[in-house]
N, C-alpha and C positions, 0 to 999 in steps of 0.2 A: 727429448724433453724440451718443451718450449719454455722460453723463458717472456719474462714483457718485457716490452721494449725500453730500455734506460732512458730517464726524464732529466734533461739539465737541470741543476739547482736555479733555482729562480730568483734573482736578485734585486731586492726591492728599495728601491730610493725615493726619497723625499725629493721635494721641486727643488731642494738647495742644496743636490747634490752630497745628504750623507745616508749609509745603508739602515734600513730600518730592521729593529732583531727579528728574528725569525720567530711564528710563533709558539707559544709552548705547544707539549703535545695535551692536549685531553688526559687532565687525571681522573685515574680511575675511581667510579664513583663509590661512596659509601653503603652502608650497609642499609640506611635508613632513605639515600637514593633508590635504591632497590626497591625496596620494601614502596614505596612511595608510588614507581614506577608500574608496580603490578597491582596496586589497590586502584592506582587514577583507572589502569587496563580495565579492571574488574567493573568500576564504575561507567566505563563509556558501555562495557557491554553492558548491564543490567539498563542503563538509559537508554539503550537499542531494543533490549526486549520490553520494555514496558512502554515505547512508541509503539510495538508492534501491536500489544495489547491494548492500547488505546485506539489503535486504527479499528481492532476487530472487534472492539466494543460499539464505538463507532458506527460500524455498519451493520450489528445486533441490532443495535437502537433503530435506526434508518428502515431496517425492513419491519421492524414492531409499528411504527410510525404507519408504514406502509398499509401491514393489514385489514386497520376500519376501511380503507379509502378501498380496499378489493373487495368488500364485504360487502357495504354499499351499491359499491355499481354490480354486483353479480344479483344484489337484490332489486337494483330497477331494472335490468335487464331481466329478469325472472317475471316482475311483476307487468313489465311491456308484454311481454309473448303471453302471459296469462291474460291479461286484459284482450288483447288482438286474437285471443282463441275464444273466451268469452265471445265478444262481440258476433263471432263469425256462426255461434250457436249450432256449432258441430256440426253443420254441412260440412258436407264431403271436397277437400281441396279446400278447407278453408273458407276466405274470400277476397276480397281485392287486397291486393300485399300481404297476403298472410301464407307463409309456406306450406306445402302439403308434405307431412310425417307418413311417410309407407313403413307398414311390420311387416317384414314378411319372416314367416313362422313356418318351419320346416318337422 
């Protein structure tokens, strides 16, 4: 069995040479310490879950935000490649800068 290692008693003096008391141990706390201890516990975590819900709210909002601005440009981009097929009046390949679309049907 191991045992730890024995700690000399520590012996603590003031600069004018007398020993100062040792000090008391830690009394045991009340019942209403307790009780105190486990509601502050209670409250740090409940203020860790509702940070977390406020972050994920947060970035709810942020990509709602988002959507008109993807909506938009999917609609000029829609409306470019419709104008540039217009313009090319359905020859074949297109016409200058305008891509050619192969189906091929099986």
């Amino acid at each position: 069995m191991l045992q730890a290692p024995h700690q000399p008693p520590v012996l603590d003096m003031t600069p004018e040479g007398e020993f100062r008391d040792a000090p008391q141990a830690p009394r045991r706390g009340s019942r209403l310490d307790r009780v105190l201890i486990r509601l502050g516990g209670a409250a740090v975590l409940a203020a860790v879950v509702a940070g977390g819900l406020v972050m994920a709210a947060s970035a709810v909002l942020l990509l709602g935000l988002l959507i008109p601005v993807v909506i938009v440009a999917g609609l000029v981009g829609f409306a470019t490649l419709w104008w540039r097929a217009r313009r090319a009046g359905g020859r074949p390949g297109g016409g200058p800068g305008m891509p050619a679309f192969v189906i091929i049907r099986r």
